[in-house]
C-alpha positions in Angstrom: -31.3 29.0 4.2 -32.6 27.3 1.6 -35.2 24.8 1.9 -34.7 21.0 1.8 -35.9 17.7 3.0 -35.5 16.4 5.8 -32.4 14.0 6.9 -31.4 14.6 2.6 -27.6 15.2 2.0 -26.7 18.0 0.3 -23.3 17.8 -0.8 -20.3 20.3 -1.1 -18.2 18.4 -3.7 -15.3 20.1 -4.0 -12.5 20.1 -7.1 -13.1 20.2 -10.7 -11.6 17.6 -12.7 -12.6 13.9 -14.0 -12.6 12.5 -10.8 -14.9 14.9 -9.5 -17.4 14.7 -12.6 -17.5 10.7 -11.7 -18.0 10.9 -8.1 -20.8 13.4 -8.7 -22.1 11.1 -10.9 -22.2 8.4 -8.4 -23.4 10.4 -5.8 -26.4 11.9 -7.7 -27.5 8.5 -7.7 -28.0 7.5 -3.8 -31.9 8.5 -3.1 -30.3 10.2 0.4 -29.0 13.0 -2.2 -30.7 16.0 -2.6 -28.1 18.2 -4.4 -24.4 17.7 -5.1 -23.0 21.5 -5.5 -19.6 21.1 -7.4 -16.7 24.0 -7.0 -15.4 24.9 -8.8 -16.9 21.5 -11.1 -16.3 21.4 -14.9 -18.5 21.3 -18.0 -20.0 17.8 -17.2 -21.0 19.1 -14.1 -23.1 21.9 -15.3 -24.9 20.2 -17.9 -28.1 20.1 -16.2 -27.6 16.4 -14.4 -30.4 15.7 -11.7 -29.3 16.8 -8.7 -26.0 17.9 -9.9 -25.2 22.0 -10.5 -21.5 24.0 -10.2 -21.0 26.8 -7.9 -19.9 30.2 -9.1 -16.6 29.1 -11.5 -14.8 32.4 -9.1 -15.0 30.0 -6.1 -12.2 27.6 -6.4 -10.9 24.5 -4.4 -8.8 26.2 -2.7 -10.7 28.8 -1.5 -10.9 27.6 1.9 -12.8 30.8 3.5 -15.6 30.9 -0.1 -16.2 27.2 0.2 -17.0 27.6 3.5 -19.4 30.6 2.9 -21.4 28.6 0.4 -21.6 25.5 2.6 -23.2 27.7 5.1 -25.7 29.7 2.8 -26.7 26.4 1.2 -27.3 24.5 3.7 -24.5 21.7 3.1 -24.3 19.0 5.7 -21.4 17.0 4.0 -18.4 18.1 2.4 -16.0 16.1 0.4 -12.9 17.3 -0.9 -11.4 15.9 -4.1 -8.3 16.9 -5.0 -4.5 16.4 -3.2 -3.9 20.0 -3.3 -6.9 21.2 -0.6 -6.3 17.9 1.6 -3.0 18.4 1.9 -3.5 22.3 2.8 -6.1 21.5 5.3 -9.3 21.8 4.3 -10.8 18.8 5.7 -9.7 20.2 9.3 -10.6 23.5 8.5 -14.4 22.5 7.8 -14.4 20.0 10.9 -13.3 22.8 12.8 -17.0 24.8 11.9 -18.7 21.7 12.9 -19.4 20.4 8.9 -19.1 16.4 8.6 -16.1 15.7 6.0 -15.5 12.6 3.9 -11.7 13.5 3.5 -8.2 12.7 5.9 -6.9 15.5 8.1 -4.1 17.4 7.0 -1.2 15.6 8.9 -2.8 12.5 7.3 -2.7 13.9 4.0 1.3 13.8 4.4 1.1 10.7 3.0 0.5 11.7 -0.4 2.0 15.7 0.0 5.7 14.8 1.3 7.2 11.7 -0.3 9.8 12.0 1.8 7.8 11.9 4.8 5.7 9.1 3.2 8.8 6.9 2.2 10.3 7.4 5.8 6.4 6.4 7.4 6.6 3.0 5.1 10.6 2.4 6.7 8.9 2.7 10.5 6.1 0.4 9.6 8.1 -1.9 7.7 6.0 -2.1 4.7 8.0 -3.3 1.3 8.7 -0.5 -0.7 12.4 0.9 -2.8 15.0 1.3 -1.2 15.7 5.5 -1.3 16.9 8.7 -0.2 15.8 11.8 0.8 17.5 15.0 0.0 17.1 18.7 0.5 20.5 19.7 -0.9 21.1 19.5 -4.4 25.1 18.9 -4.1 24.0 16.0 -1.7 21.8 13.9 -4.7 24.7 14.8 -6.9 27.6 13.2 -4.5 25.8 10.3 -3.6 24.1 9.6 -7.7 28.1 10.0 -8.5 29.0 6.7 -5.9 26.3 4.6 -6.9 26.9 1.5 -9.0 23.4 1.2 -10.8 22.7 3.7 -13.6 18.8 3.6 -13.6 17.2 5.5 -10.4 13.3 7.4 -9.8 13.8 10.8 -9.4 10.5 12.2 -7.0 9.6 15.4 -6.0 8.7 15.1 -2.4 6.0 17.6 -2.9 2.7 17.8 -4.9 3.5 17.9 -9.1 0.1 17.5 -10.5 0.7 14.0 -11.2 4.3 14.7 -13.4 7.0 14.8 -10.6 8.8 11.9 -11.0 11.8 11.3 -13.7 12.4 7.9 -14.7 15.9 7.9 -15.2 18.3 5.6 -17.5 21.7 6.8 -16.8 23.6 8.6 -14.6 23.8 11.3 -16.6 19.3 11.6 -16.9 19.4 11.4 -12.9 21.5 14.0 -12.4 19.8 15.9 -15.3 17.2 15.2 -13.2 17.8 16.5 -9.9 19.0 19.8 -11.6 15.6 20.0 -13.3 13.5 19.7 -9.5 15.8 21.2 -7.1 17.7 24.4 -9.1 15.7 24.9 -11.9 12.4 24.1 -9.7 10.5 22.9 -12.4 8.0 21.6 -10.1 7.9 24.8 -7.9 7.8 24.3 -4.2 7.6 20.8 -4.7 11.1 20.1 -5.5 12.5 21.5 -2.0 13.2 18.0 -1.3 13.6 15.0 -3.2 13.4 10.9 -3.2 15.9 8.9 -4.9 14.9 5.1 -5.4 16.1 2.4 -6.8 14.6 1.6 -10.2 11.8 -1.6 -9.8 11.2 -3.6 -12.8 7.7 -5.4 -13.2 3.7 -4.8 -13.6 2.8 -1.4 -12.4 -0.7 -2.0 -10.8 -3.4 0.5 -8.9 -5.0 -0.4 -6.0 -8.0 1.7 -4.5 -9.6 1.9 -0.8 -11.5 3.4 1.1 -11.7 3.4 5.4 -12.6 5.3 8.2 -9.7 4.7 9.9 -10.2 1.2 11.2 -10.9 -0.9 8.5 -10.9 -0.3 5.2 -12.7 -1.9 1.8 -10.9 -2.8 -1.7 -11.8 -1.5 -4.9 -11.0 -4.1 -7.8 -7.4 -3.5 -9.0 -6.7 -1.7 -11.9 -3.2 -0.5 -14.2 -3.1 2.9 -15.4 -1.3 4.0 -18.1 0.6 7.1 -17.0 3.0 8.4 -19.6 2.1 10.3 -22.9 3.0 8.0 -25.4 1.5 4.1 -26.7 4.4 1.4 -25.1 3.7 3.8 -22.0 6.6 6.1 -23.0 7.0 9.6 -22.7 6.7 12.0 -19.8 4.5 10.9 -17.0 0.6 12.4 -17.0 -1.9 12.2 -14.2 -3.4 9.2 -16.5 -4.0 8.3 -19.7 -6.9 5.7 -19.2 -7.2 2.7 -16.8 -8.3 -1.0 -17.5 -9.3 -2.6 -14.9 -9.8 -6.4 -16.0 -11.5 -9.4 -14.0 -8.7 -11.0 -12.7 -5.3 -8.7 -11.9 -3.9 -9.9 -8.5 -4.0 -13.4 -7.6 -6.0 -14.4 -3.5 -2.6 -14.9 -2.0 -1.4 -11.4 -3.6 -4.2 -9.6 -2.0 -3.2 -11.4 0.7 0.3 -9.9 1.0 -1.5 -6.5 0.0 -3.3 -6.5 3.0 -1.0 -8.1 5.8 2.3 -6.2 4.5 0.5 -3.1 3.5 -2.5 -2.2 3.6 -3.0 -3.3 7.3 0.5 -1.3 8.5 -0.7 1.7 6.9 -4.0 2.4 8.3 -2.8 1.0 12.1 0.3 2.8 11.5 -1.3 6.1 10.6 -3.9 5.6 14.1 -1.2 4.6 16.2 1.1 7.7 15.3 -2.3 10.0 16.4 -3.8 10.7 12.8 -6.5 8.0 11.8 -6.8 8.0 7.8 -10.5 8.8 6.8 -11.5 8.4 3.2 -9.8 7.2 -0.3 -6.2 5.9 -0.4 -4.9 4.9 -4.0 -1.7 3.0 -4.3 0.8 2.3 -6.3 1.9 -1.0 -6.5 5.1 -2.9 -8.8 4.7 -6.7 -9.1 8.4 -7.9 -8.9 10.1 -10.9 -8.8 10.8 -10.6 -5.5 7.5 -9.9 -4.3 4.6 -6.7 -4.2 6.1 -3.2 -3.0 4.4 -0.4 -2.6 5.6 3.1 -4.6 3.9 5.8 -3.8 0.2 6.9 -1.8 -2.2 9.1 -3.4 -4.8 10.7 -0.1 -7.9 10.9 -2.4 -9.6 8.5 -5.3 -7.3 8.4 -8.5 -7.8 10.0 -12.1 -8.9 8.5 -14.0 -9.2 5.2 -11.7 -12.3 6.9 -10.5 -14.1 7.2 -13.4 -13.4 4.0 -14.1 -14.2 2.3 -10.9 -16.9 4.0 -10.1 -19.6 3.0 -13.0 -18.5 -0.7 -11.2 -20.0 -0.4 -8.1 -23.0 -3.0 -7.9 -26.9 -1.5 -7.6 -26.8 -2.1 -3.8 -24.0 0.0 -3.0 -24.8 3.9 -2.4 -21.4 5.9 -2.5 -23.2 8.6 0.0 -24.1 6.1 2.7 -20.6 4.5 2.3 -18.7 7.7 2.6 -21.2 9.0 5.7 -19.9 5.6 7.0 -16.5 6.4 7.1 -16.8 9.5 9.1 -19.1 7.6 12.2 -16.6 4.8 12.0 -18.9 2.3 10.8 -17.7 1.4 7.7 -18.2 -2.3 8.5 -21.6 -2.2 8.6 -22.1 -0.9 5.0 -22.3 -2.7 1.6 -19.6 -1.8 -1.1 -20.1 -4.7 -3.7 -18.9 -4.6 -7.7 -20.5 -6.1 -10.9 -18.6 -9.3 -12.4 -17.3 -7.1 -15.1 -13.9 -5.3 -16.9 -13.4 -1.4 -17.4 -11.6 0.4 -19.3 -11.2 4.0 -19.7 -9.7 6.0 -22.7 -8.5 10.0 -21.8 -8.6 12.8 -24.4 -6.0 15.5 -23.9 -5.8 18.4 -25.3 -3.0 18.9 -28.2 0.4 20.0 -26.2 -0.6 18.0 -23.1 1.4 17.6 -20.5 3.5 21.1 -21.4 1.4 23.6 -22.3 -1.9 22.4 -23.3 -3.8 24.1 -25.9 -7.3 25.4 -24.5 -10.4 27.5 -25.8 -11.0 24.3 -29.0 -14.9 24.0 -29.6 -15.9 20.5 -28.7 -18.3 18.7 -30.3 -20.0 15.5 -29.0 -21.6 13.3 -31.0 -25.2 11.5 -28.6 -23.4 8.1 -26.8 -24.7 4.9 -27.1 -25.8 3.8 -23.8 -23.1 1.6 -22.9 -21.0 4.3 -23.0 -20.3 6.5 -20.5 -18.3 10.3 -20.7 -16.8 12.2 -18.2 -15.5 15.6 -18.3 -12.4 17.0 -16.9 -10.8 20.0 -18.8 -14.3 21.4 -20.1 -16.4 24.4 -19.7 -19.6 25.3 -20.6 -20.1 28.6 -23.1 -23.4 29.8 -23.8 -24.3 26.0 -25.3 -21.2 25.0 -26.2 -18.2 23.0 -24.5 -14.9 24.3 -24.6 -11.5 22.5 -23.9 -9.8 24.4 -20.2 -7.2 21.7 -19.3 -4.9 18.9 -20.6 -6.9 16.1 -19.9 -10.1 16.8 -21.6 -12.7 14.0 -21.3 -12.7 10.4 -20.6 -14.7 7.6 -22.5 -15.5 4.8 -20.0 -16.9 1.3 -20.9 -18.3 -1.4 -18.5 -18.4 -5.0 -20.1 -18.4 -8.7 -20.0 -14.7 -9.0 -21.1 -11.5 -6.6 -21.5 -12.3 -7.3 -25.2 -15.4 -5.9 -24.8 -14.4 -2.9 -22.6 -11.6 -1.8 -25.2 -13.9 -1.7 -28.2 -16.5 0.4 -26.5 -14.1 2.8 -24.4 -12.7 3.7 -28.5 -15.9 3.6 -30.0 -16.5 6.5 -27.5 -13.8 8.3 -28.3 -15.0 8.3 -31.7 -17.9 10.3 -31.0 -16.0 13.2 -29.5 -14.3 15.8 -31.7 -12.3 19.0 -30.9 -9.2 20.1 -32.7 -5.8 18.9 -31.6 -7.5 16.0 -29.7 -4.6 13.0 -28.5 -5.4 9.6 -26.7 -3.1 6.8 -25.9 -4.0 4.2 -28.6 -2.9 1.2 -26.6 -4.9 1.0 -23.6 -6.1 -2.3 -22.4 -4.2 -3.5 -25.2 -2.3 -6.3 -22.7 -5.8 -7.6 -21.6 -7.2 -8.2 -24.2 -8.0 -12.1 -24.8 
């Protein structure tokens, strides 16, 4: 086994994307860290960061049975998984079941992110605010009952995991039941269209909320809104994110109030009282309407990109490692997780064809930052010395500042310093904050 110091962490950070890339990042950071291995990791992640290196690229996340081979040869004594797919499969339980510590929720708590129909029937028991819905596994059964409805407008969800791009805003009959046809009988989305979630269409501010808990209590991120369709005016099909601003002041002290008594609260009791106690990062989807908050939809691990925006906010007293070995001893109470006074915004590059069919293999060039910038990769690899474009969303350019303003200007100017062919970013992001 290889050698290393004693009581240091040495981290199995599995999943390969931006999120990953930015947790690293923060990780690398906490003097308990000795190494944070990354599998399969990205470009970013092999670019010789302190601390920081990628296992073998043939190891993947879900390679249940490899990960677990490495953790043992190298001496990992924390894993945390990163992506929905792997939590939802299990993985946390399998390596709890080998005696590793995991920063991650079981698999059955998990379900709140990989079956929306099990998620949206969960928020009914506990009688948190969400759309009113159905659930369907019969394709002739969303047609009858889209056909006796008296609204036009309805959210067509895949129950199941979509990579972020499973749900169909609909503005007519006519696109719902286009819709349904698209999940369930053309299967679109794969596996994750054998069942389905009808809701009601909500109008208002779209807003994402981060947390993290060990199962007890739980501590906020600052909220954010991320702009998740292709297109400026946040039109187009729906992406995992196209950048995130996250500005001083979104949700008002008697909003987080609600948040966390109609919520927030119900869903971490609820999930302990029905025997599977939530353990690490829930991000939520919120809608501010004129009726009040509701919640849409739970994502069981940190957001992309909400992570790699929230992340560079965390305050010089807060150490990511120690808050996340918290969470598994139940003592997340006892640990610091503070945030700088400051706005964030984030900025994604995607590669041309994103989210269809992605061209990959484009040289990219990056220009040196300036300091105030900060870039995080997602769809990179490293060949020979180059970077190479290997998924939609390509890089992120992040900017901490004293104002929205502020945070806008630099998140573009970093985007200006990045150059492969075919390159796309929203142009509008942060562009309703800024004052």
């Amino acid at each position: 086994m290889p050698f290393r110091r004693e009581g240091a962490l040495r981290i199995l950070l599995i999943g390969g994307g931006g999120r990953e890339h930015a947790i690293a990042w923060a990780l690398s950071k906490s003097p308990q860290v000795e190494k944070v291995f990354c599998a399969p990791g990205n470009g970013g992640t092999s670019n010789g960061f302190l601390k920081i290196e990628n296992c073998s690229p043939s190891i993947g996340a879900l390679d249940f049975n490899a990960l677990l081979d490495f953790a043992t040869v190298n001496g990992v004594n924390l894993v945390v998984p990163c992506p929905d797919a792997p939590l939802v499969k299990g993985i946390t339980d399998h390596f709890r079941r080998k005696g590793f510590r995991v920063f991650g929720p079981s698999m059955d708590a998990a379900r709140i992110e990989g079956s929306k129909y099990w998620a949206k029937d969960f928020m009914t028991r506990h009688g948190i605010p969400t759309a009113t819905y159905r659930n369907f596994s019969a394709a002739t059964d969303a047609f009858s009952f889209i056909e006796e409805q008296s609204e036009t407008r309805f959210v067509v969800k895949a129950s199941g995991l979509a990579v972020g791009k499973g749900v169909i805003l609909t503005d007519s009959k006519e696109d719902a039941m286009a819709a349904i046809k698209d999940i369930m009988i053309d299967r679109i989305f794969g596996d994750a269209g054998d069942e389905i979630v009808i809701e009601e269409f909500l109008f208002g501010r779209e807003i994402s909320l981060t947390l993290i808990t060990d199962g007890n209590v739980w501590k906020l991120f600052p909220a954010g809104q991320d702009a998740q369709r292709i297109l400026d005016g946040n039109l187009g099909e729906n992406t995992g994110g196209m950048g995130v601003c996250v500005p001083l002041e979104l949700l008002s002290n008697s909003e987080f109030q609600q948040i966390e008594s109609t919520i927030l609260r119900p869903t971490i009791d609820g999930l302990k009282s029905e025997g599977y106690p939530f353990v690490g990062f829930i991000c939520i989807g919120l809608m501010q309407t004129s009726v009040g908050l509701k919640l849409i939809e739970y994502n069981a691990r940190f957001g992309d990109p909400e992570a790699q925006t929230l992340l560079p906010l965390m305050d010089s007293d807060s150490d990511l490692a120690e808050i996340m070995s918290s969470c598994i001893d139940g003592r997340l109470q006892a640990v610091h997780l503070g945030f700088e006074h400051k706005a964030a915004v984030s900025v994604v590059m995607a590669a041309d064809g994103y989210p269809k069919l992605p061209q990959i293999g484009q040289l990219i060039q990056i220009t040196p930052l300036p300091k105030h910038i900060l870039l995080f990769h997602a769809g990179t690899k490293k060949k020979d010395d180059d970077f190479q474009t290997s998924g939609g969303r390509v890089l992120a350019s992040v900017c901490v500042a004293d104002s929205v303003k502020e945070a806008v200007q630099g998140a573009y100017e970093g985007v200006g310093y990045v150059h492969f062919s075919g390159k796309y970013y929203r142009t509008d992001i942060g562009s309703g904050y800024v004052v």
